[in-house]
DSSP file (Angstrom, degrees, kcal/mol; ACC not computed):
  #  RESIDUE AA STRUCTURE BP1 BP2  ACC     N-H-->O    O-->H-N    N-H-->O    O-->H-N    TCO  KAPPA ALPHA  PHI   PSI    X-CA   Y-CA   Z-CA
    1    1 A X    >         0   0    0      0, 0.0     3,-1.8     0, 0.0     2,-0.2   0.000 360.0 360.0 360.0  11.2  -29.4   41.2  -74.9
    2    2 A X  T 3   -     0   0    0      1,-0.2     0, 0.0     0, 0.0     0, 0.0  -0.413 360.0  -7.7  72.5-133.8  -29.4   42.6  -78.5
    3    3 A X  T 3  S+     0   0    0     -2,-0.2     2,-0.3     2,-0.1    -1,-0.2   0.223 118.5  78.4-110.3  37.3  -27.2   41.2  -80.4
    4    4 A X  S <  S-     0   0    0     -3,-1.8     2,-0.1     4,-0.0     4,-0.1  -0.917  72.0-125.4-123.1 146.3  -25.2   39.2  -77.9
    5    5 A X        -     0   0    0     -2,-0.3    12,-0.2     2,-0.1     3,-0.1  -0.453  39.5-100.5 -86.0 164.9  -26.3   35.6  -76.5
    6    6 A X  S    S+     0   0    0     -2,-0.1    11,-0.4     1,-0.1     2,-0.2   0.312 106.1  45.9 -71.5  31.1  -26.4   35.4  -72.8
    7    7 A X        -     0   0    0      9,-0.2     9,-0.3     2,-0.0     2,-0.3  -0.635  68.1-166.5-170.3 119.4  -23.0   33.5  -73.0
    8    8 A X  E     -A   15   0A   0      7,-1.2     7,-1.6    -2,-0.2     2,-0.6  -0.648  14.9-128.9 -98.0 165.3  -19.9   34.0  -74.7
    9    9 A X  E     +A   14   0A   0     -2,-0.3     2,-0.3     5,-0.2     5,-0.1  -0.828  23.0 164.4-114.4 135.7  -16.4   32.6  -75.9
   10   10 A X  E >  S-A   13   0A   0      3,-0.8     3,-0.9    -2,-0.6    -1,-0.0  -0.905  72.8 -21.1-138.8 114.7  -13.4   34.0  -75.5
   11   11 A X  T 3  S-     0   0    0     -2,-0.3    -1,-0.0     1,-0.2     3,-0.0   0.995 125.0 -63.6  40.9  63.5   -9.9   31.8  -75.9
   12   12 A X  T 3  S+     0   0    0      1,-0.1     2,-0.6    -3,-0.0    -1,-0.2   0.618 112.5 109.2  61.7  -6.8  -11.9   29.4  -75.3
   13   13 A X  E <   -A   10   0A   0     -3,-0.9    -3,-0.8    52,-0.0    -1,-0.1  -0.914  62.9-121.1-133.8 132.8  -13.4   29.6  -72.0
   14   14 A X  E     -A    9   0A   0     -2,-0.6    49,-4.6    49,-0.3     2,-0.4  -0.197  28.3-174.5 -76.9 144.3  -17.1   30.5  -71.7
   15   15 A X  E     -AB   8  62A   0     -7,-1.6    -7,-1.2    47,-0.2     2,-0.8  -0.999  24.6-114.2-137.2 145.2  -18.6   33.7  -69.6
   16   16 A X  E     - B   0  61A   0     45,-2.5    45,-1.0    -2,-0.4     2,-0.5  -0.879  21.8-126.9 -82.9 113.6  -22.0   34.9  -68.8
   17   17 A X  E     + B   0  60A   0     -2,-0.8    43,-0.3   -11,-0.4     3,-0.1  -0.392  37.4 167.7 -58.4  92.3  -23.1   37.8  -70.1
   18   18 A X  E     -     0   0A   0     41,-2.7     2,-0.2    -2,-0.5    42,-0.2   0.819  65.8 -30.2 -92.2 -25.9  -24.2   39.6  -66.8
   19   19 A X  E     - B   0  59A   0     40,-1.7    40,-1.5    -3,-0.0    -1,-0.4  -0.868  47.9-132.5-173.4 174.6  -24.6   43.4  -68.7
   20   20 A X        +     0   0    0     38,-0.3     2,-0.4    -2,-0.2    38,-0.2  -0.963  23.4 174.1-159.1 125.6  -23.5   45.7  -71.4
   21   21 A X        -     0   0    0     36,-0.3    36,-1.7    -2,-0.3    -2,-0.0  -0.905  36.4 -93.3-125.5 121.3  -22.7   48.9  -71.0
   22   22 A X  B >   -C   56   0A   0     -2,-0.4     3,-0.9    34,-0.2    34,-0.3  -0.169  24.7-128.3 -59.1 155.9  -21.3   51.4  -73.2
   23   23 A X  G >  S+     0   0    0     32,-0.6     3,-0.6     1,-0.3    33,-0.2   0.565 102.7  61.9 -81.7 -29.7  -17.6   52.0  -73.3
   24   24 A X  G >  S+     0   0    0     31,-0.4     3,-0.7     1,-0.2    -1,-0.3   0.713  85.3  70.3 -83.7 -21.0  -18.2   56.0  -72.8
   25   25 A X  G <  S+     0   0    0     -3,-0.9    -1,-0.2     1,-0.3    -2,-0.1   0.250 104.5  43.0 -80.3  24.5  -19.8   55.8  -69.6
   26   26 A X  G <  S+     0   0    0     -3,-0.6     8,-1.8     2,-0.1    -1,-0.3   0.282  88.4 118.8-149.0  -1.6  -16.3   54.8  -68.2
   27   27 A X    <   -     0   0    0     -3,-0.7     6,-0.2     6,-0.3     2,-0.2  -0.255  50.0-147.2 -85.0 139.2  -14.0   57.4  -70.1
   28   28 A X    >   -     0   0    0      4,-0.3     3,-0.7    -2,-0.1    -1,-0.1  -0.420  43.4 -86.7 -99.5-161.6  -11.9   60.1  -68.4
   29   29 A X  T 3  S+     0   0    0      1,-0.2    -1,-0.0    -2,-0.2    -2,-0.0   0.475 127.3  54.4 -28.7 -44.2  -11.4   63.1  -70.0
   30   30 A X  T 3  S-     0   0    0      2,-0.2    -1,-0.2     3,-0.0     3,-0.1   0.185 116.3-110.7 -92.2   0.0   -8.4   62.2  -72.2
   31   31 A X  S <  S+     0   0    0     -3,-0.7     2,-0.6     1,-0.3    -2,-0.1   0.705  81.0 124.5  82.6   4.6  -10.6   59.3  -73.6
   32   32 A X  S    S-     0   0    0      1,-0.0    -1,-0.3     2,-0.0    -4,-0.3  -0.910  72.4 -94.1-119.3 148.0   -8.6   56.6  -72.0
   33   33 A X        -     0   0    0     -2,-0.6     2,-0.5    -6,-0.2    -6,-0.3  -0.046  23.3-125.5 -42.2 147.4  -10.8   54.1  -69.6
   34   34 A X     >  -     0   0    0     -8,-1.8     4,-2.2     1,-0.2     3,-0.5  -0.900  28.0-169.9-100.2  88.5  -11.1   54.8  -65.7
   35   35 A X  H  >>S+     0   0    0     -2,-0.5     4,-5.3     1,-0.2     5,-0.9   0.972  79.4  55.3 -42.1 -72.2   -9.9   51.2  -64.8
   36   36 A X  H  >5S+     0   0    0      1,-0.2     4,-1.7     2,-0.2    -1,-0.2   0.854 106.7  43.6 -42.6 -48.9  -10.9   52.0  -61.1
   37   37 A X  H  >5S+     0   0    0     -3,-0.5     4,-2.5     2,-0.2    -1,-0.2   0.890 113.5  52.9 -75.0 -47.1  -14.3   52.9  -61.6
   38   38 A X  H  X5S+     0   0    0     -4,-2.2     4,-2.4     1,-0.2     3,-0.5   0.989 108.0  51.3 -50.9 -54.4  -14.9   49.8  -64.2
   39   39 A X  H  X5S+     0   0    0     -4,-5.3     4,-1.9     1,-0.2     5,-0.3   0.951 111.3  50.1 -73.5 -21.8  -13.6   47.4  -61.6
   40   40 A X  H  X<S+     0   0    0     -4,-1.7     4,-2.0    -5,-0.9    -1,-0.2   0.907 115.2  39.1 -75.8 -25.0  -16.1   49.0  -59.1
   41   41 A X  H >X S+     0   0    0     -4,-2.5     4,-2.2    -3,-0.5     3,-1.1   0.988 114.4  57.5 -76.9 -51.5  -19.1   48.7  -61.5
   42   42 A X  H ><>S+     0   0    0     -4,-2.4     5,-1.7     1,-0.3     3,-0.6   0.836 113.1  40.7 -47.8 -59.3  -17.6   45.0  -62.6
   43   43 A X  H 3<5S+     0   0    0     -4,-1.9     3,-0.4     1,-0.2    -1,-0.3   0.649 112.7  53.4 -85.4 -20.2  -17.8   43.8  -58.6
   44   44 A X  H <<5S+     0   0    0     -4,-2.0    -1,-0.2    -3,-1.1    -2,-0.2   0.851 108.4  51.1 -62.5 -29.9  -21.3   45.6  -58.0
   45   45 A X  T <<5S-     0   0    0     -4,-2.2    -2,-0.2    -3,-0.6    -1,-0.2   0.249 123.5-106.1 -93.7  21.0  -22.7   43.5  -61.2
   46   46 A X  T   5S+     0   0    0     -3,-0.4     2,-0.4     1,-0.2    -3,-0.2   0.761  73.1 158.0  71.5  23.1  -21.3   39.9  -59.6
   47   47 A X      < +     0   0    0     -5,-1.7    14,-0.2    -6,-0.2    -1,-0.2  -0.888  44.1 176.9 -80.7 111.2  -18.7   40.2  -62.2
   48   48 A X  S    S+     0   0    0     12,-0.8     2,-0.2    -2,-0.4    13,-0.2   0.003  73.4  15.7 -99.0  36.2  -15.0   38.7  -62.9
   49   49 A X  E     -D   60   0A   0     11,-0.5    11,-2.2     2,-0.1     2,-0.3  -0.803  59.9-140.2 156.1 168.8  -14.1   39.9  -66.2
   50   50 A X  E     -D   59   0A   0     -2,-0.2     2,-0.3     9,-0.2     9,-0.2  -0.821  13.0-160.8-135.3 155.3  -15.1   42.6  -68.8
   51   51 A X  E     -D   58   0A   0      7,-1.0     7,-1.4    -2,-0.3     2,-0.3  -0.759  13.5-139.4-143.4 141.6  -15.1   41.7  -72.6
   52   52 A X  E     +D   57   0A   0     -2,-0.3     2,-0.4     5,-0.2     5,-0.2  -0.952  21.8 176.9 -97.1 128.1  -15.0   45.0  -75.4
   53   53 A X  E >   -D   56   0A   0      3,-3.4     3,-2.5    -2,-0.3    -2,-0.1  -0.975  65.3 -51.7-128.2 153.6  -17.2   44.4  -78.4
   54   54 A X  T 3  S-     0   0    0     -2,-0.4     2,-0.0     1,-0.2   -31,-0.0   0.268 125.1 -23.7  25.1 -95.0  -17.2   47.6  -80.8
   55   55 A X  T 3  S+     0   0    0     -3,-0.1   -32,-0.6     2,-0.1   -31,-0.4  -0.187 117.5  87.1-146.8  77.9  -18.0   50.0  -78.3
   56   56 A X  E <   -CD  22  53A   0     -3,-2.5    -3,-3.4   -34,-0.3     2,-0.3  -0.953  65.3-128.6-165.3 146.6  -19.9   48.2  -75.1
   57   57 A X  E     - D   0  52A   0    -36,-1.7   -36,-0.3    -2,-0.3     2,-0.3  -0.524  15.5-154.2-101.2 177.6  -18.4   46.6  -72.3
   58   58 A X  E     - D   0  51A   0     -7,-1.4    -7,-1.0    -2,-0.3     2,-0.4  -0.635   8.4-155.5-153.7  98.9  -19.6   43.5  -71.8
   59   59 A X  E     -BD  19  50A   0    -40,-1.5   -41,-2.7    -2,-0.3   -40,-1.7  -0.681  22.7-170.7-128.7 136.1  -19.2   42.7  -68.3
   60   60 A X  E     -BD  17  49A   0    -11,-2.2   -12,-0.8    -2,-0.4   -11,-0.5  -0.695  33.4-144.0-138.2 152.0  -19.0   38.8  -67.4
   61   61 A X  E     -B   16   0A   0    -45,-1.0   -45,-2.5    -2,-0.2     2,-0.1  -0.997  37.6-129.3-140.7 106.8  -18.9   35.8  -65.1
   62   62 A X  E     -B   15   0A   0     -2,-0.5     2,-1.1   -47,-0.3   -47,-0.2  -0.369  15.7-124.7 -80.1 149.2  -16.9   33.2  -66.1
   63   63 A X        -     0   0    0    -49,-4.6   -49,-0.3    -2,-0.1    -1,-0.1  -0.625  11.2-130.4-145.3 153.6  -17.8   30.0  -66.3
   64   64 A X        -     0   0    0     -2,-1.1     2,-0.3     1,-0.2   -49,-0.0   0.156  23.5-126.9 -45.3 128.2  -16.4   26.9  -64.7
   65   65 A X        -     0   0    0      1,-0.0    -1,-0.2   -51,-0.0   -52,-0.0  -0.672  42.2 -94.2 -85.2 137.6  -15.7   24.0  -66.8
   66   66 A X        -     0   0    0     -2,-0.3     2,-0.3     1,-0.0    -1,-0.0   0.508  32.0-141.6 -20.9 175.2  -17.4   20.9  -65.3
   67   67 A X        -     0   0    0      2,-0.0     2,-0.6     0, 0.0    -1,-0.0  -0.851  17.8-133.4-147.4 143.9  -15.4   18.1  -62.7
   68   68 A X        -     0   0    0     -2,-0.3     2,-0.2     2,-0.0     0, 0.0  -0.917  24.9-144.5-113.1 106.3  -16.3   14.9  -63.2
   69   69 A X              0   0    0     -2,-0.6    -2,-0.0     1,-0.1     0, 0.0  -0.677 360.0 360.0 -85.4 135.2  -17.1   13.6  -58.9
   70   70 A X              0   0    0     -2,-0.2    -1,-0.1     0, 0.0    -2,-0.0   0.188 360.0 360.0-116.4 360.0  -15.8    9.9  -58.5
């Protein structure tokens, strides 16, 4: 993973780092993201939310804080 662990924080709540992917391979023409095609890559890679660092997507799996079973 470079220089990302396989799990990050964000406001608090941890995700798993499922890939990272540059930030240009999602670009229209005019430079602003194609949203559609990003959610399509996000739901092939078993993903529910996408993270930016510098210029990599960082595409992510949240994950569940624990439940205590009584």
């Amino acid at each position: 993973m470079g220089l990302y662990s396989n799990i990050v924080y964000n406001n608090n709540i941890a995700y798993k780092i499922l890939d990272i992917i540059s930030v240009h391979n999602f670009l229209n023409r005019d430079n602003s993201v194609n949203k559609q095609v990003l959610g399509l890559y996000v739901h092939e890679k078993g993903g529910d939310h996408v993270l930016q660092r510098d210029y990599k997507f960082l595409i992510c799996e949240t994950i569940e804080d624990a439940q205590i079973l009584e």
